[in-house]
Structure formats: structure tokens, C-alpha cells
C-alpha positions as YAML, in Angstrom:
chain: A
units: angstrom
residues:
- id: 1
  name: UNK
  ca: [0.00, 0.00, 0.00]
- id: 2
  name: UNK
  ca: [2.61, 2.17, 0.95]
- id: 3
  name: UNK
  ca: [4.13, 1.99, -2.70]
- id: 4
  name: UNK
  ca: [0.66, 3.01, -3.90]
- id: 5
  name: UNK
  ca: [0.58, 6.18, -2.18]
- id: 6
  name: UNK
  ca: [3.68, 7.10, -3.50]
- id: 7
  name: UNK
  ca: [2.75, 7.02, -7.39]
- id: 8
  name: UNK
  ca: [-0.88, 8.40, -6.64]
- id: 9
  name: UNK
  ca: [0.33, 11.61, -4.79]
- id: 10
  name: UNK
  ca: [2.59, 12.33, -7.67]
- id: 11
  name: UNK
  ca: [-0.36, 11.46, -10.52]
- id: 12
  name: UNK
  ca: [-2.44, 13.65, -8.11]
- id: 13
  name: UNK
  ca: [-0.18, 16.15, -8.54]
- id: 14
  name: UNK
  ca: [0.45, 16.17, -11.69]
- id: 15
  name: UNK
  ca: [-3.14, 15.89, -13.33]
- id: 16
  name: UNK
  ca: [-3.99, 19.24, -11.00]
- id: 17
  name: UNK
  ca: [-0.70, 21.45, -12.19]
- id: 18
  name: UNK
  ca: [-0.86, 19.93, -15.75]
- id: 19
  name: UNK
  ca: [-5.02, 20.75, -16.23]
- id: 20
  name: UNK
  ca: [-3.98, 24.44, -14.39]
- id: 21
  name: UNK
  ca: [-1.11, 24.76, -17.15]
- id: 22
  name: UNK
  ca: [-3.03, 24.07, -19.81]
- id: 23
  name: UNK
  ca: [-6.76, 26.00, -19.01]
- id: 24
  name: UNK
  ca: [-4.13, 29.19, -18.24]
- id: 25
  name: UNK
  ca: [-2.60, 28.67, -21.18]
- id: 26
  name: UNK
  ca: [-5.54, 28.42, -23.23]
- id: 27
  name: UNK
  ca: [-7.36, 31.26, -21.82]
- id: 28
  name: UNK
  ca: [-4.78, 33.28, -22.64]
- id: 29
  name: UNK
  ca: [-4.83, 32.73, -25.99]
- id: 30
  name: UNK
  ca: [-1.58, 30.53, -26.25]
- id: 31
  name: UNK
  ca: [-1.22, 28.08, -29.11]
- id: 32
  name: UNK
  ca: [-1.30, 24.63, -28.78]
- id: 33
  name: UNK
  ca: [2.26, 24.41, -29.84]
- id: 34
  name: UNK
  ca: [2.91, 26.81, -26.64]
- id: 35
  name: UNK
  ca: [1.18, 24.53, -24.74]
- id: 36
  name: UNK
  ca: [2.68, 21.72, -25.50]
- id: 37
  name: UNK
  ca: [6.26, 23.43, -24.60]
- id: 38
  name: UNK
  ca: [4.63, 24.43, -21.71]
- id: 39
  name: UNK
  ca: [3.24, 21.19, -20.28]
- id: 40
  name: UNK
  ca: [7.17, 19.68, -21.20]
- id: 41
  name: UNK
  ca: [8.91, 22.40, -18.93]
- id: 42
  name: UNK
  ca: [6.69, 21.25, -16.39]
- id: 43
  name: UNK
  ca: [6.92, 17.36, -17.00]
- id: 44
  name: UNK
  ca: [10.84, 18.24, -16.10]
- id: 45
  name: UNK
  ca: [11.38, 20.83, -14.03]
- id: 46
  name: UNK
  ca: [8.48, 21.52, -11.61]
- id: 47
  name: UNK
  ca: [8.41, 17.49, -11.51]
- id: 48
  name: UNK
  ca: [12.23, 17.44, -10.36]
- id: 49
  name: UNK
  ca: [11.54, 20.09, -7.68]
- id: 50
  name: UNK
  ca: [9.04, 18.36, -6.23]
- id: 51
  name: UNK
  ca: [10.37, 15.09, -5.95]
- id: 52
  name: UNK
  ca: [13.39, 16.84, -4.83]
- id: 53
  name: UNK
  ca: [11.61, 18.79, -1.82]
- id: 54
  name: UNK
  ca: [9.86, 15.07, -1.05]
- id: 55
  name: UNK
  ca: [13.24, 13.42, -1.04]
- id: 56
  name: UNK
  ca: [14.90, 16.54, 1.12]
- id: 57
  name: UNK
  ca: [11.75, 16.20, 3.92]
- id: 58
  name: UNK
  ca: [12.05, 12.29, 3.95]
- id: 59
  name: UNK
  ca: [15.94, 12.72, 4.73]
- id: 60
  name: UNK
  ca: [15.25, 15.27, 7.62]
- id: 61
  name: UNK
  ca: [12.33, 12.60, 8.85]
- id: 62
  name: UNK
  ca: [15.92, 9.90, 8.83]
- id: 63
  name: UNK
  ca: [14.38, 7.81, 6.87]
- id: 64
  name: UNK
  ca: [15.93, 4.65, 5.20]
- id: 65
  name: UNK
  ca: [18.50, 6.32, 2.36]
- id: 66
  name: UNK
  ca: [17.38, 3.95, -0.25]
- id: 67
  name: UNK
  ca: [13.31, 3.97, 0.86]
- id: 68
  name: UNK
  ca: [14.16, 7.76, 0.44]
- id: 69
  name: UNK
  ca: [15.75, 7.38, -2.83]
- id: 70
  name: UNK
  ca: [12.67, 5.18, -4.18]
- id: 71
  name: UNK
  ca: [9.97, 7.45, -2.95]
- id: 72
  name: UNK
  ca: [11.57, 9.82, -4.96]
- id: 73
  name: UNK
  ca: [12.60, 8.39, -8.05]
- id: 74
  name: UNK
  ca: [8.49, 6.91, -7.95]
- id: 75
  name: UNK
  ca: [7.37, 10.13, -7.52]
- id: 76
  name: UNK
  ca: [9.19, 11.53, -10.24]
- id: 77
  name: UNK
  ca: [8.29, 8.84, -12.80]
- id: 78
  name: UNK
  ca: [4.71, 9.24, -12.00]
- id: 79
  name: UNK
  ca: [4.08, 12.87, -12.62]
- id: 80
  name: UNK
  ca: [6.39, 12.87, -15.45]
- id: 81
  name: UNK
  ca: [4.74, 9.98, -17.10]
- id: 82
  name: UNK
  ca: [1.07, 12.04, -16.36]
- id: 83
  name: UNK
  ca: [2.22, 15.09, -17.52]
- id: 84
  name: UNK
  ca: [3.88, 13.30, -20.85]
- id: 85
  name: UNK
  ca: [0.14, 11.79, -21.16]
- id: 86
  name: UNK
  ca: [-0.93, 15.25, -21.03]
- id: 87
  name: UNK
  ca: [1.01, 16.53, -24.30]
- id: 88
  name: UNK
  ca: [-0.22, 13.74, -26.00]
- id: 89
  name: UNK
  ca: [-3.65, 14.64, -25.01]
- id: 90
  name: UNK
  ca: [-2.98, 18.40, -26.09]
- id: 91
  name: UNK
  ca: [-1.19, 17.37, -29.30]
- id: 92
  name: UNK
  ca: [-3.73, 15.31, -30.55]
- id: 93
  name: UNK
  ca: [-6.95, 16.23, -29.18]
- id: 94
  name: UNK
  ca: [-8.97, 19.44, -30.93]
- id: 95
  name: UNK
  ca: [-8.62, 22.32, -29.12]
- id: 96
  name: UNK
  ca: [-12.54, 23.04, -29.50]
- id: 97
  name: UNK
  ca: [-12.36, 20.72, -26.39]
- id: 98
  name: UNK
  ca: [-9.95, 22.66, -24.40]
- id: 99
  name: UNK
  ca: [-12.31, 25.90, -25.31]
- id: 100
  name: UNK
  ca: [-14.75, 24.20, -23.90]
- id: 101
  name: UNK
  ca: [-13.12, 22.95, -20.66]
- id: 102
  name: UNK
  ca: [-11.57, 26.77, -20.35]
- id: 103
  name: UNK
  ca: [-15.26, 28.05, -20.94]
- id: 104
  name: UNK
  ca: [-16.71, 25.79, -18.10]
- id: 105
  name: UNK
  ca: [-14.04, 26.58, -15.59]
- id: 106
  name: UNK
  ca: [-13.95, 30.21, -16.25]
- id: 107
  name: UNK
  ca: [-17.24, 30.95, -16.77]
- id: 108
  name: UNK
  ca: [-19.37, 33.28, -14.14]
- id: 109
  name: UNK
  ca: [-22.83, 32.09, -12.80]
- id: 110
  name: UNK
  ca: [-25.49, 34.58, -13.99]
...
């Protein structure tokens, strides 16, 4: 179980910054080809600073060097691998979809 939570906070993570990249993006008029840049800086390097920070905090807790070292290579793999699924999503879906999704998130009740 415990090796569980360690991929799902990491897909968890991802999924949340990766949709907030992309409706931001979009909304402010970005093209998809921006987006897709986008969503790769962030597959790297907000991914590696994260799992970083995780693997700094789980040192300072003394935990087990290589339990430490696992947690954050899993953590790593996980949100890159969501946020890679992500581009592919962006590449090939329409982005009539994505105005739609920015539409419903943005939009104002009445």
C-alpha cells in the first residue's frame, strides 16, 4: 500500500498542475504548440523540484536512504509519465475541447 501512495500523490499532482497549465494557457490565448512546450517544462522541471523537496523532507524525517531514494525516483516517474500523457492529449486532441473545458471553468454564474 505504501508503494501506492507514493505514485498516486505524484499522478495527483500532476493531473492538477498539468489541467492548471493548460486552461491558463488556453485562456490566454496561447497556441497549442505553446502549450505543448509548456506542459514539457513542467513534465521536467516543476516534476524534479518536487520530488526533490519530497526526497529533502524524507531525509530530515531519517528515513531509510534507499526507501528515500525510491519514494523519490516513484514520484518523479509518475508525474512525469502524467504530464507526458498530457502533451499527448494536447497534441492530438482538438482544441474546441480545451475551449470548452476553459469556458466551463472560467465561466461566471449569472
Amino acid at each position: 500500500m505504501a508503494q501506492l501512495a507514493r505514485f498516486t500523490f505524484g499522478a495527483t499532482s500532476a493531473i492538477v498542475t498539468s489541467t492548471g497549465m493548460i486552461v491558463g494557457l488556453h485562456a490566454a490565448g496561447a497556441s497549442r504548440a505553446t502549450i505543448v512546450s509548456g506542459l514539457l517544462v513542467l513534465a521536467v522541471a516543476d516534476n524534479l523540484s518536487d520530488s526533490l523537496s519530497i526526497h529533502i523532507y524524507q531525509e530530515s524525517e531519517h528515513t531509510e536512504a534507499r526507501a528515500a531514494f525510491r519514494a523519490t525516483v516513484t514520484n518523479y516517474v509518475a508525474r512525469f509519465t502524467v504530464s507526458c500523457t498530457f502533451v499527448g492529449w494536447t497534441w492530438v486532441l482538438p482544441a474546441a475541447g480545451c475551449s470548452t473545458a476553459t469556458s466551463t471553468i472560467t465561466s461566471r454564474p449569472a
